[in-house]
C-alpha positions, 0 to 999 in steps of 0.5 A: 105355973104350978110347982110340977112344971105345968102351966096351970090353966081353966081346968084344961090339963097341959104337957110339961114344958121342958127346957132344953139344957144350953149347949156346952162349950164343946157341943157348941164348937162341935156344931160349928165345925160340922157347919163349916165343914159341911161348907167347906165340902159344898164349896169344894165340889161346886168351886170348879164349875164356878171357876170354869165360866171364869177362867181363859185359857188364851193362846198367844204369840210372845211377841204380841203386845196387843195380846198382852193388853186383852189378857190384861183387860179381861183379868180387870174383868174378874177373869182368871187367866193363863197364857199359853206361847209356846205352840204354833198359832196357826195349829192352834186355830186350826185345833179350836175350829177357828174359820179363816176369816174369823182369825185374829191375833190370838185365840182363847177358850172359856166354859167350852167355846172359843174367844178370836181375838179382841172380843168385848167383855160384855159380849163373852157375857153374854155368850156364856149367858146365852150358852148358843150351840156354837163354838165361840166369838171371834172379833176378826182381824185387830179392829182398833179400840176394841179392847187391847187395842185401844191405840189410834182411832176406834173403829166400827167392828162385828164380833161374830158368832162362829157355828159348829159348822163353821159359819159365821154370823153378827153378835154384836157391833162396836165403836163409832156409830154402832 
């Protein structure tokens, strides 16, 4: 390389090569700030779509403990949960389009569907993965060893997919022989 900065070559002419000057201290925190700001932003935007598909809002009667316990299960699961006791169950299921004889003991609502009872975990799954035009899953009745309900003998149960018309059909099938 020649004095003047230009790579000296078989008689073939080059630009100079400039070097950049490094940052100082200042340009370099400022970059960074623009960077996690810039993030920071992004995240705030995004955050409540990714908090949606995991956030129940379970309606419950106070004195049930089986609820209690499917509250629990799903918060082990990664699940953000509030609890709500403090209306009539029966209106509740009736406002969420929940049909007779897919109700159980407390009902709960996620991403736009409807959760009966003790529904799996990896049925919600995939429910929100799936994303059928339907309002939710019910687990009907308190089948034992679903989850919360653990105490006594399991039992052979269907999670129910429930239709927008109300209609319900096999999801999934737990417990003994399933």
């Amino acid at each position: 390389m020649s004095n003047d900065g230009v790579a000296a070559t078989s008689g073939a002419a080059m630009a100079p090569i400039r070097q950049q000057p490094a940052p100082t201290g200042s340009t370099a925190m400022k970059r960074w700030f623009s960077r996690i700001g810039t993030s920071l932003l992004l995240a705030a935007l995004f955050a409540p779509v990714a908090m949606a598909a995991n956030a129940f809002d379970v309606y419950s009667d106070p004195s049930c403990g089986c609820c209690g316990a499917w509250v629990d299960y799903m918060r082990t699961q990664g699940y953000a949960v509030t609890v709500h006791q403090n209306q009539p169950m029966v209106a509740v299921k009736a406002r969420f389009g929940v049909p007779p004889g897919a109700m159980s003991c407390h009902t709960a609502l996620i991403d736009g569907y409807v959760i009966e009872g003790h529904v799996p975990v990896e049925d919600i799954r995939r429910l929100l993965a799936e994303r059928p035009n339907a309002r939710g899953l019910a687990a009907p009745g308190m089948p034992m060893g679903s989850p919360g309900m653990e105490m006594g003998a399991p039992e052979r149960y269907d999670v129910v997919l429930i239709g927008r018309d109300g209609s319900t059909r096999v999801f999934a099938t737990h417990g003994p022989r399933a």
